[in-house]
PATI-238810 format. One record per residue (C-alpha): x, y, z; residue number from 1. Coordinates in pm, 1 decimal. Layout:
REM PATI-238810
((X; Y; Z); NUM)
...
This chain:
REM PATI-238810
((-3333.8; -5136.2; 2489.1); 1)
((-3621.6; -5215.1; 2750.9); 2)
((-3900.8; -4940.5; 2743.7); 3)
((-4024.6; -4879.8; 3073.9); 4)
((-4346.5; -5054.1; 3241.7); 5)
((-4413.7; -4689.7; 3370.7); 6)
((-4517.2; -4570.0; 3033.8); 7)
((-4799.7; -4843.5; 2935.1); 8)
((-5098.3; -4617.9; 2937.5); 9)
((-5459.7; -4730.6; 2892.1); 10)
((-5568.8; -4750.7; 2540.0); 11)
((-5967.7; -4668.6; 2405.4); 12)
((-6112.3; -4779.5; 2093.8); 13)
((-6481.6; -4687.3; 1962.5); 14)
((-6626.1; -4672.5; 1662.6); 15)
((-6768.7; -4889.8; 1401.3); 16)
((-6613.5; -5159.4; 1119.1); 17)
((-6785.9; -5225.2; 791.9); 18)
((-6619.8; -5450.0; 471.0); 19)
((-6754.0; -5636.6; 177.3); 20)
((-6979.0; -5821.4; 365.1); 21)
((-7139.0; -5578.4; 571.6); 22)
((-7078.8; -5428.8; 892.5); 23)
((-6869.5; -5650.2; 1167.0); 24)
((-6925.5; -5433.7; 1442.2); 25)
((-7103.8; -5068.5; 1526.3); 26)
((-7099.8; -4837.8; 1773.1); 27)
((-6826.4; -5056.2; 2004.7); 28)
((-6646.2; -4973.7; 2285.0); 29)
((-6322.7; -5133.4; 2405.5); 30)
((-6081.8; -4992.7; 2678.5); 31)
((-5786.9; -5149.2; 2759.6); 32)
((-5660.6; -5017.4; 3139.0); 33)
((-5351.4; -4961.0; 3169.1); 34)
((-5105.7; -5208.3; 3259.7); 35)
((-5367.8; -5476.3; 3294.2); 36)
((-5384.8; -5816.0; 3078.7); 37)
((-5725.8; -5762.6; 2920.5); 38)
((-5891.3; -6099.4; 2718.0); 39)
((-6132.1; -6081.5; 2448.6); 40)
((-6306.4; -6387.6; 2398.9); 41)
((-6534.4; -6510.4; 2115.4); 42)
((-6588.3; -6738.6; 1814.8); 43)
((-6395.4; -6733.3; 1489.3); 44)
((-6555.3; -6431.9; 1278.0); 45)
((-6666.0; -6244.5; 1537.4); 46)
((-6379.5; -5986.7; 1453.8); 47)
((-6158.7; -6029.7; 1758.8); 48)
((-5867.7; -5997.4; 1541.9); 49)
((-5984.8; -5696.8; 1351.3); 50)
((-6018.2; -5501.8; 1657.1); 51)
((-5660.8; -5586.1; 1727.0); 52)
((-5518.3; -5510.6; 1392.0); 53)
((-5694.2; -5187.2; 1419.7); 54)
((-5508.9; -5111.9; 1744.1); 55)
((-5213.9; -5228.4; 1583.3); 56)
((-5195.5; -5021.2; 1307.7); 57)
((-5246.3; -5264.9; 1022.3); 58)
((-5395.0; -5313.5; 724.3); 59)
((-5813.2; -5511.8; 779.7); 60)
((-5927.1; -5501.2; 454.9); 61)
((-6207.0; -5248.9; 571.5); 62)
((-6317.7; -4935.1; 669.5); 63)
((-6339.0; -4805.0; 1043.6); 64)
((-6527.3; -4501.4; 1150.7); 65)
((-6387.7; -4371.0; 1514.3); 66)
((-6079.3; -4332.8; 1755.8); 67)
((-5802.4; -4491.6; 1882.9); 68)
((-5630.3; -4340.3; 2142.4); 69)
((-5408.3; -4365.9; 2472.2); 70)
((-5508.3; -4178.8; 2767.8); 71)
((-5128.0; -3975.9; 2785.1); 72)
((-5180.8; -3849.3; 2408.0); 73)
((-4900.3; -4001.7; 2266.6); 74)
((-4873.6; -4178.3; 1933.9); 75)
((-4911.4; -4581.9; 1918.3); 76)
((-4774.0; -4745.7; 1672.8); 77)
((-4412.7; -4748.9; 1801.2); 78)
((-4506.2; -4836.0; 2142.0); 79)
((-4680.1; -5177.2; 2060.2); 80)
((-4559.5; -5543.1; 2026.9); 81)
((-4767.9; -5756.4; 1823.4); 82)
((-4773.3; -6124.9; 1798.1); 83)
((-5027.5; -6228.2; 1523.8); 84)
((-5187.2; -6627.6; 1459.4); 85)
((-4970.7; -6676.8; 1193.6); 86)
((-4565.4; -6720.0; 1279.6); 87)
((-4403.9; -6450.1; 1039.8); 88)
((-4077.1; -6595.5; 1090.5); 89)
((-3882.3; -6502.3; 748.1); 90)
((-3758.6; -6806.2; 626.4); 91)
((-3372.9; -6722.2; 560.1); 92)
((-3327.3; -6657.2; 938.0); 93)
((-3278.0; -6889.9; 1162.0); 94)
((-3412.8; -6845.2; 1527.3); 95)
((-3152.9; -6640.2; 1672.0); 96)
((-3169.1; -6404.1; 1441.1); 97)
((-3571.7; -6365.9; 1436.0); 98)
((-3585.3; -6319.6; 1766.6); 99)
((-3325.4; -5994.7; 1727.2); 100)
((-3499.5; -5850.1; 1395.7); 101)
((-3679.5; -5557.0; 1569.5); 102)
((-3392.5; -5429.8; 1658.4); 103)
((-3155.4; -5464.5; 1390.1); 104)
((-3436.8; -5323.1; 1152.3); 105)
((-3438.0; -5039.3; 1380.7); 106)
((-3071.3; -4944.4; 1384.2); 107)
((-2949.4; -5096.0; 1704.9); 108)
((-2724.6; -5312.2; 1897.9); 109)
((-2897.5; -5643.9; 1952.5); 110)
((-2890.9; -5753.5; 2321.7); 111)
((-2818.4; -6074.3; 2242.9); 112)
((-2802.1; -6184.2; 2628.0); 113)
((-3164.3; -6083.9; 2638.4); 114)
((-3242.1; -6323.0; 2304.9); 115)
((-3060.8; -6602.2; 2421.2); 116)
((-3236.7; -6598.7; 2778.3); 117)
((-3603.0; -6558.0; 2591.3); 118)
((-3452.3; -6825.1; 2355.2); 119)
((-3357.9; -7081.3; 2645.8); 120)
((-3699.9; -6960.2; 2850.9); 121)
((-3941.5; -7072.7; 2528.3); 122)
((-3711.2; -7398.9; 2509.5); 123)
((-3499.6; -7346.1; 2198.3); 124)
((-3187.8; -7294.1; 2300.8); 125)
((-3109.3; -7621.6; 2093.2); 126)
((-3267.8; -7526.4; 1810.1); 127)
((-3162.0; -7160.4; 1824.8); 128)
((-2939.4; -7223.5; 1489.2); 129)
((-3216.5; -7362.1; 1274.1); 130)
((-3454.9; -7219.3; 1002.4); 131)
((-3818.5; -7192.5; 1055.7); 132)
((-3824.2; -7485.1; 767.6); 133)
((-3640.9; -7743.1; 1054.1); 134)
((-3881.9; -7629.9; 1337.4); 135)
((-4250.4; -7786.4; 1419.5); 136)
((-4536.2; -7532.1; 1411.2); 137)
((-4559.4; -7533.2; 1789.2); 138)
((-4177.1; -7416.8; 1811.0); 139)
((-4210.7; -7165.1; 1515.4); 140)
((-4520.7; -7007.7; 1770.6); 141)
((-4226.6; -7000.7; 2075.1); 142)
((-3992.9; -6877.4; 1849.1); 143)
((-4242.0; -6583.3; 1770.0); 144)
((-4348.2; -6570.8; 2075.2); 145)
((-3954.9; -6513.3; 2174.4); 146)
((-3943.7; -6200.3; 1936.5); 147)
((-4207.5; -6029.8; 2083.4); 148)
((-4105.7; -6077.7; 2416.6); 149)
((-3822.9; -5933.4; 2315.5); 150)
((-3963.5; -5620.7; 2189.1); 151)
((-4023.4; -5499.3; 2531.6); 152)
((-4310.1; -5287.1; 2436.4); 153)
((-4553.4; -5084.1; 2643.5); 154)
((-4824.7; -5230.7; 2466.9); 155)
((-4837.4; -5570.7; 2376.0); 156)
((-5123.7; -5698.3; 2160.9); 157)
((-5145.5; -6070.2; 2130.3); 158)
((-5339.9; -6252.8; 1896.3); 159)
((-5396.3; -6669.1; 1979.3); 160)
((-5002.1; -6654.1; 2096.6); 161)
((-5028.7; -6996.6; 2246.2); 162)
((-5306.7; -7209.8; 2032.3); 163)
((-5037.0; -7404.9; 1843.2); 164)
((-4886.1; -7525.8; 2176.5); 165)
((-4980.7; -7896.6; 2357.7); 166)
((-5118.9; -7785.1; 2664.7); 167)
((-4801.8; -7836.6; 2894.6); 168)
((-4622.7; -7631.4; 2704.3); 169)
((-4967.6; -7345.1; 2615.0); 170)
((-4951.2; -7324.2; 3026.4); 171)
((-4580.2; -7258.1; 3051.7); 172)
((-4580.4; -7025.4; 2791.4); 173)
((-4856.3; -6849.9; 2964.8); 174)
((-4654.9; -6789.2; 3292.6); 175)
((-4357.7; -6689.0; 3091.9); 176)
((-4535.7; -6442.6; 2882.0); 177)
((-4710.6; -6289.3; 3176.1); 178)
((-4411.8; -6249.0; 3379.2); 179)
((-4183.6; -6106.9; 3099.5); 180)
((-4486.8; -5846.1; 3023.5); 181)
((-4566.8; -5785.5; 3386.5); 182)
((-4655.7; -5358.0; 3434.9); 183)
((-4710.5; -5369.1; 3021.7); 184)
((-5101.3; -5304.0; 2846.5); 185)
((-5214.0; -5612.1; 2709.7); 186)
((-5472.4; -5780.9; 2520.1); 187)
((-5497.4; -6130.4; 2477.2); 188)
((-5708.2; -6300.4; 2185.5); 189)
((-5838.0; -6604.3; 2264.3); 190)
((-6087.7; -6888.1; 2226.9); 191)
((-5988.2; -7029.6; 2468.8); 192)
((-6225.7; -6994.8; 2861.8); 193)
((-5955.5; -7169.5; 3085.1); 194)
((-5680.7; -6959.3; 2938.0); 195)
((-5889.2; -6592.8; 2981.6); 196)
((-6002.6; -6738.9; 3340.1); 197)
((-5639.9; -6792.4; 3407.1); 198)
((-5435.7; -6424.1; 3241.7); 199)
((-5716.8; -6172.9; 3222.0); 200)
((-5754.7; -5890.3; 3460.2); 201)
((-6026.9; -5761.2; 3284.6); 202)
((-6251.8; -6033.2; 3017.4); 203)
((-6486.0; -5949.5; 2767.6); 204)
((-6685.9; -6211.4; 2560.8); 205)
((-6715.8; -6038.0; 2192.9); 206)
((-7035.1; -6129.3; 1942.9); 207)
((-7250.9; -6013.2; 1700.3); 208)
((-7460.4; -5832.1; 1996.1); 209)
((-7093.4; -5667.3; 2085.2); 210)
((-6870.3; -5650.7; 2363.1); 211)
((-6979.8; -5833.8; 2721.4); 212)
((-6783.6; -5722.4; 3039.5); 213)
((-6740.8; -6103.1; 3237.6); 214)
((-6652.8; -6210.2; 3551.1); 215)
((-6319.1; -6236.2; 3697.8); 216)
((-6125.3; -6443.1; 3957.0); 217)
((-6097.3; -6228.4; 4267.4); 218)
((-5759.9; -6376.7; 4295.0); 219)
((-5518.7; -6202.5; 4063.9); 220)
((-5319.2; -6361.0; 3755.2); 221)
((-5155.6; -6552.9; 3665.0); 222)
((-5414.7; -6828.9; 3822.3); 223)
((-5369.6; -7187.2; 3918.0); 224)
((-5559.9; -7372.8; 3618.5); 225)
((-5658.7; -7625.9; 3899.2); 226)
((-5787.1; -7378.3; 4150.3); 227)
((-6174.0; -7348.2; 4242.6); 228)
((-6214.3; -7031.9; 4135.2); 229)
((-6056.3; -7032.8; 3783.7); 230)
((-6255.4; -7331.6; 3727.1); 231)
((-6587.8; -7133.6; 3789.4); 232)
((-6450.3; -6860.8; 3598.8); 233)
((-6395.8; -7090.1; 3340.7); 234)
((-6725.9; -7280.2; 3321.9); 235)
((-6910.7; -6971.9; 3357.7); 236)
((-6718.9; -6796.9; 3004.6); 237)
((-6768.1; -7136.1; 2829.9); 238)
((-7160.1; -7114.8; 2855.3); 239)
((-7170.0; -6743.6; 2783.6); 240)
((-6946.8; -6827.2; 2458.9); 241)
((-7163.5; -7133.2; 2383.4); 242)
((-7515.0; -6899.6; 2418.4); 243)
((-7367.7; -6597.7; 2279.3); 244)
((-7499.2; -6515.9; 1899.8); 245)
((-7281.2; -6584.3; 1593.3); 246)
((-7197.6; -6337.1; 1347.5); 247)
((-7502.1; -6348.8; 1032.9); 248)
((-7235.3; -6542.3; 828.7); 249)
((-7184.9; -6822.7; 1031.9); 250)
């Protein structure tokens, strides 16, 4: 069943992250406004994916000290589609069936129509009877991508969807992700300057100094990757991500 674009409300996190290490992050701030793709750019280790697997609900393998919340007061967890780096496509189902998990693990009727349009849109409609075993890594991440698409969630949380992708397909994925999601929350996980410059309403560059609000397009997504202005966008991200400081362990 779709869930309606109307009910993607803005979603605030603040607080502090410490594990066996040390601390990753204090005393952050991260809003996500509401029905807006917001990027968060940074190196590997800079806990990027933390901060999303906090919002998500999941397990981190640390402690967090603060608040989650969405500005209507409602609950999260059930309203959020998450796409992590990793796949997660169970191996005894083949890709027809992954994409329509959510809902039979729920208790519904699959819309099947729905799957096999998000099937055919990602470019597997040939493929669509095969185990993840028979499928490349970059089709396993459409596939995935496919299922979460499917989910039709108010929040969507989206963690490196496309860095397994050549970059024909990375860019088509792109459009189709940000059209199926259109009026949904998002963040988008990235290392990647052209691709924030290109989907983000709203960028942030994360370090070890914390989050940086950065410059947008004035034109809105998705962007032309050859236009002027995404191109200064994207120049000016990759020298604050080249400058910015690393986490102590790297």
């Amino acid at each position: 069943m779709q869930t309606s674009s109307l009910a993607a409300p803005s979603v605030r996190l603040a607080g502090s992250f410490s594990h066996a290490e040390g601390v990753l992050f204090e005393n952050l701030e991260l809003t996500l406004p509401a029905q807006s793709w917001t990027c968060l750019l940074g190196v590997s280790g800079v806990g990027k994916s933390t901060l999303l697997r906090l919002l998500a609900g999941l397990s981190t393998g640390g402690r967090f000290d603060g608040s989650i919340s969405a500005h209507d007061g409602l609950i999260l967890p059930e309203r959020i589609a998450y796409m992590g780096q990793s796949d997660l496509l169970p191996p005894w189902l083949n890709v027809r069936e992954s994409v329509t998990l959510g809902a039979r693990l729920r208790g519904d009727t699959p819309d099947f129509d729905r799957a096999d349009t998000l099937i055919d849109q990602v470019g597997l409609s040939q493929h669509a009877h095969k185990l993840p075993k028979a499928l490349s890594g970059g089709m396993r991440q459409r596939a995935a991508l496919a299922r979460t698409l499917m989910e039709s969630r108010p929040i969507a949380l989206l963690d490196e969807p496309f860095s397994a992708l050549d970059a024909r397909t990375r860019a088509d994925m792109q459009e189709l992700a940000h059209a199926t999601l259109v009026g949904r929350t998002v963040l988008l996980v990235t290392h990647d300057p052209g691709e924030a410059a290109r989907l983000g309403d709203v960028i942030y560059l994360m370090s070890a100094d914390g989050l940086e609000s950065m410059p947008v397009p004035t034109r809105p997504p998705i962007r032309a990757v050859d236009a002027h202005e995404t191109l200064q966008v994207q120049t000016q991200l990759l020298q604050a991500l080249r400058s910015a400081r690393l986490p102590s362990s790297q």
